[in-house]
Short mmCIF file of the C-alpha atoms (twelve columns), coordinates in Angstrom:
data_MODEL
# 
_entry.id   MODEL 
# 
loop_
_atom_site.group_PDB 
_atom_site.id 
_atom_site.type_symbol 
_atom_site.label_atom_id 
_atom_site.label_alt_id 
_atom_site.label_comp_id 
_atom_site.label_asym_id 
_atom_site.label_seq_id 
_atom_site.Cartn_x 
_atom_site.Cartn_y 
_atom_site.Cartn_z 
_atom_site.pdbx_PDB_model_num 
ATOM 1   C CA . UNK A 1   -46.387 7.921   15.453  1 
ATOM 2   C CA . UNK A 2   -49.074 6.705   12.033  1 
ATOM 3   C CA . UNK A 3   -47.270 5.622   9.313   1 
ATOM 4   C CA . UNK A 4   -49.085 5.007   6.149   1 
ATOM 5   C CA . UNK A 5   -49.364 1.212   6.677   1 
ATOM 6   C CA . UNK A 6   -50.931 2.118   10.442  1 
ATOM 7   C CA . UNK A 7   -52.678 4.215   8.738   1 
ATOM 8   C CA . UNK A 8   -54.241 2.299   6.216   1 
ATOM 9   C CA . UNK A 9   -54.392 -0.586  8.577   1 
ATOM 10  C CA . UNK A 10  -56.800 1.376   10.847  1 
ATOM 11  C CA . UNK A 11  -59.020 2.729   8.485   1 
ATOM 12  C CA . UNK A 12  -59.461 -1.234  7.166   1 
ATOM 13  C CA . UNK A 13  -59.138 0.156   3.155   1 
ATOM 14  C CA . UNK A 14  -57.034 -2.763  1.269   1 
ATOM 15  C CA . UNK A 15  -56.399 0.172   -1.420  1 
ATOM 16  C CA . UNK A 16  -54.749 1.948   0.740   1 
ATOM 17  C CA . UNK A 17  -52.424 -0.492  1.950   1 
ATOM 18  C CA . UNK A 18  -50.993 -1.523  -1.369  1 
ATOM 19  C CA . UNK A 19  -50.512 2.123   -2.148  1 
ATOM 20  C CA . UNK A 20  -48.884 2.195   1.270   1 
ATOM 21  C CA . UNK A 21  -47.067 -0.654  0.678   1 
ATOM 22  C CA . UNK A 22  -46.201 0.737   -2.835  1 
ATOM 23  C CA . UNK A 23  -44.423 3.790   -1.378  1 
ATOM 24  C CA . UNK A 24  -41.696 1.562   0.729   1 
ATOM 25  C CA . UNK A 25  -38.678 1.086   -0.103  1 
ATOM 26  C CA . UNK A 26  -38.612 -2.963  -1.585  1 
ATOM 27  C CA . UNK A 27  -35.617 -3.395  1.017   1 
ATOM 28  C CA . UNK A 28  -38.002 -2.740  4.062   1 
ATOM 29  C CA . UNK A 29  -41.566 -3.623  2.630   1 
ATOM 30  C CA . UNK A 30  -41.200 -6.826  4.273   1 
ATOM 31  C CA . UNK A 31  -41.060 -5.324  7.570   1 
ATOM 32  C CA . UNK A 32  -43.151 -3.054  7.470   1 
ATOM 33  C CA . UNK A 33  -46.170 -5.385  6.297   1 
ATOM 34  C CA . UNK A 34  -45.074 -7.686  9.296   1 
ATOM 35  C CA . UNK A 35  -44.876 -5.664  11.613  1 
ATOM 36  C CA . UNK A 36  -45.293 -2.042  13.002  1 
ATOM 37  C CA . UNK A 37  -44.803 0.086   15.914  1 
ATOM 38  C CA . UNK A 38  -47.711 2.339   17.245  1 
ATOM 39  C CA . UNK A 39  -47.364 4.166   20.343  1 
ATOM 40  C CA . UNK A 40  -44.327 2.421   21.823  1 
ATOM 41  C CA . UNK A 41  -46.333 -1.025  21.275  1 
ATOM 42  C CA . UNK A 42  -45.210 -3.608  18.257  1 
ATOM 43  C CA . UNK A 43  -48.612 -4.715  16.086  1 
ATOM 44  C CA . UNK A 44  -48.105 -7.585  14.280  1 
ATOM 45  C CA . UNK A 45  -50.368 -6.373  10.856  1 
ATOM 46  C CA . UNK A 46  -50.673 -10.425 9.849   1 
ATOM 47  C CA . UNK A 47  -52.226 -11.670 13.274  1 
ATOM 48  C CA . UNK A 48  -54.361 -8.569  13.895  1 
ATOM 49  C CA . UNK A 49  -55.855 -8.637  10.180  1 
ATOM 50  C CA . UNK A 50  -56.858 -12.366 10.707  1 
ATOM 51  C CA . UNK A 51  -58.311 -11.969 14.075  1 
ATOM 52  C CA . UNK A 52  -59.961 -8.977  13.205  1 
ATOM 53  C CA . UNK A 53  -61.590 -10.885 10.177  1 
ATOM 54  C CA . UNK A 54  -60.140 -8.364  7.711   1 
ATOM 55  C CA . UNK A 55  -58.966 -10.745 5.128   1 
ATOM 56  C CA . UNK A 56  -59.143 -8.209  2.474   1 
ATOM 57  C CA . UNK A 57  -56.043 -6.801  4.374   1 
ATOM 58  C CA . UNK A 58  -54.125 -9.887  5.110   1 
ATOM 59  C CA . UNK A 59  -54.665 -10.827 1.401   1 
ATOM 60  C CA . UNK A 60  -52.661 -8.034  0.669   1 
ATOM 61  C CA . UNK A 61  -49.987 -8.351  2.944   1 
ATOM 62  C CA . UNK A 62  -49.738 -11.376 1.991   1 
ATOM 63  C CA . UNK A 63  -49.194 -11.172 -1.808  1 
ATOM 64  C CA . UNK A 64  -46.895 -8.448  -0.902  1 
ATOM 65  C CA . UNK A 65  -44.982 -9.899  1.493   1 
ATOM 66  C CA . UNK A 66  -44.246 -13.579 -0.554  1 
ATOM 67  C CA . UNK A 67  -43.968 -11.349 -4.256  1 
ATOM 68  C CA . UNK A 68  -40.360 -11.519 -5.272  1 
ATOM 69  C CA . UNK A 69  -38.923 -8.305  -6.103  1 
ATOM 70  C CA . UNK A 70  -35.868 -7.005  -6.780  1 
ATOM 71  C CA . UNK A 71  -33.768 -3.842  -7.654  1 
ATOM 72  C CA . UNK A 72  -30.275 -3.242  -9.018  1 
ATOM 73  C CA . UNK A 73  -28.469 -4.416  -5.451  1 
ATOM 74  C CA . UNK A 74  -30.178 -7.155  -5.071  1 
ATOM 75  C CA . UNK A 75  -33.582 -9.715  -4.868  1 
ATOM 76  C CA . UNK A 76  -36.421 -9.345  -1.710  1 
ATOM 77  C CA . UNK A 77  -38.460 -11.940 -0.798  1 
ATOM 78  C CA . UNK A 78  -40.331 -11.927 2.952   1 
ATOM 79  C CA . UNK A 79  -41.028 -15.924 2.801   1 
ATOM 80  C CA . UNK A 80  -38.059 -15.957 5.989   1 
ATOM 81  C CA . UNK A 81  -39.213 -12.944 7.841   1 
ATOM 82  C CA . UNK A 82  -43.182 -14.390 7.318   1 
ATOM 83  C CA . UNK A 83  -41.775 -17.173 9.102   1 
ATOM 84  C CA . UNK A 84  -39.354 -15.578 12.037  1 
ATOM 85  C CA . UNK A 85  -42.493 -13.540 12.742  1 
ATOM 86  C CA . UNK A 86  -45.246 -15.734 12.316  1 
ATOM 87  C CA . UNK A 87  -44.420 -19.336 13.163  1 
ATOM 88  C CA . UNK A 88  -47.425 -20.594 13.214  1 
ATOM 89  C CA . UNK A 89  -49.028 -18.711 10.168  1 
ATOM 90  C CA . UNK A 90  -50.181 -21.825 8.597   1 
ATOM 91  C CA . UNK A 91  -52.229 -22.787 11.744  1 
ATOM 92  C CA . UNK A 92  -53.769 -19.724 12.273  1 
ATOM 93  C CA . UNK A 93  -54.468 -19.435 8.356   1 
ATOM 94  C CA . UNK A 94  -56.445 -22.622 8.539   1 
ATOM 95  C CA . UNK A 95  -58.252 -21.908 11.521  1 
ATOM 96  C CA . UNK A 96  -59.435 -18.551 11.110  1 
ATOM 97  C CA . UNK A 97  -59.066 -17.776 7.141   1 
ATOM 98  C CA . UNK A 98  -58.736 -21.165 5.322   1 
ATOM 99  C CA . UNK A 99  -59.930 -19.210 2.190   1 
ATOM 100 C CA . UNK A 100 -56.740 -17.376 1.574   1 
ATOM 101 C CA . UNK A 101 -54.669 -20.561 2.155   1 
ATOM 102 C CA . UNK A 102 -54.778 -20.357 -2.101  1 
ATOM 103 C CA . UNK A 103 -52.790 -17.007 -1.413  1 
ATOM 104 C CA . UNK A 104 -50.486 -18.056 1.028   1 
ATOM 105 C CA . UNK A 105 -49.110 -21.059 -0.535  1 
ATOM 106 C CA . UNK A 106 -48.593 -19.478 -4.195  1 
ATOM 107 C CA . UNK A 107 -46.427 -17.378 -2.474  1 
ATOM 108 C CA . UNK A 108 -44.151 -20.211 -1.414  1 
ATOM 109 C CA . UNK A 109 -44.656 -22.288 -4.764  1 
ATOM 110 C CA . UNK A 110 -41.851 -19.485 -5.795  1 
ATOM 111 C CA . UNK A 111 -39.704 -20.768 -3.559  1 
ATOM 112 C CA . UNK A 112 -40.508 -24.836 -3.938  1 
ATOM 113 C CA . UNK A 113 -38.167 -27.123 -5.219  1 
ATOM 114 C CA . UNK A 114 -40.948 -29.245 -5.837  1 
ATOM 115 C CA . UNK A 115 -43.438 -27.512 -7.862  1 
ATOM 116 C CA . UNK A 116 -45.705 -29.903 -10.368 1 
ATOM 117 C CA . UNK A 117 -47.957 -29.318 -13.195 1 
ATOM 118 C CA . UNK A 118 -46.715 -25.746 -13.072 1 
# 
């Protein structure tokens, strides 16, 4: 089965994955962004989008994924699941799409116990 992510993920349109994106629960937006099952077969959205060259896409699943959010049970952040599913993001990110690098690492600056000059 298509979800709306799968959806949007096939028909390359960025606007259509934040709307998809939009429409999951924050619990399990994570997830989905990271990673999806078509036909019996697990895509991994991040790698395909970067060796695709759709960086429009993994722009936005990455500001989705590493955007804190939270609701009245509790705080989501996919910085751990980014990393349990891609291990070697930061690699690939510099190899094949050093330009959203910016992106990737403002999403951990949230997390940084380090951060300087803002």
């Amino acid at each position: 089965g298509r979800n709306l992510v799968s959806k949007a993920l096939a028909t390359n349109d960025a606007q259509e994955l934040r709307a998809a994106l939009a429409l999951t629960p924050r619990r399990k937006r994570a997830v989905a962004a990271l990673e999806i099952e078509v036909d019996d077969t697990v895509v991994l959205p991040l790698t395909w989008t970067i060796e695709e060259g759709q960086f429009a896409m993994t722009e936005v699943l990455l500001h989705d994924v590493l955007s804190i959010r939270g609701d009245r049970e509790a705080y989501y952040y996919g910085r751990k699941i980014l990393w349990q599913k891609h291990p070697r993001i930061s690699y690939l990110l510099m190899e094949k799409a050093p330009k959203l690098l910016p992106t990737f690492l403002d999403g951990h600056m949230w997390s940084s116990r380090q951060a300087e000059l803002n």
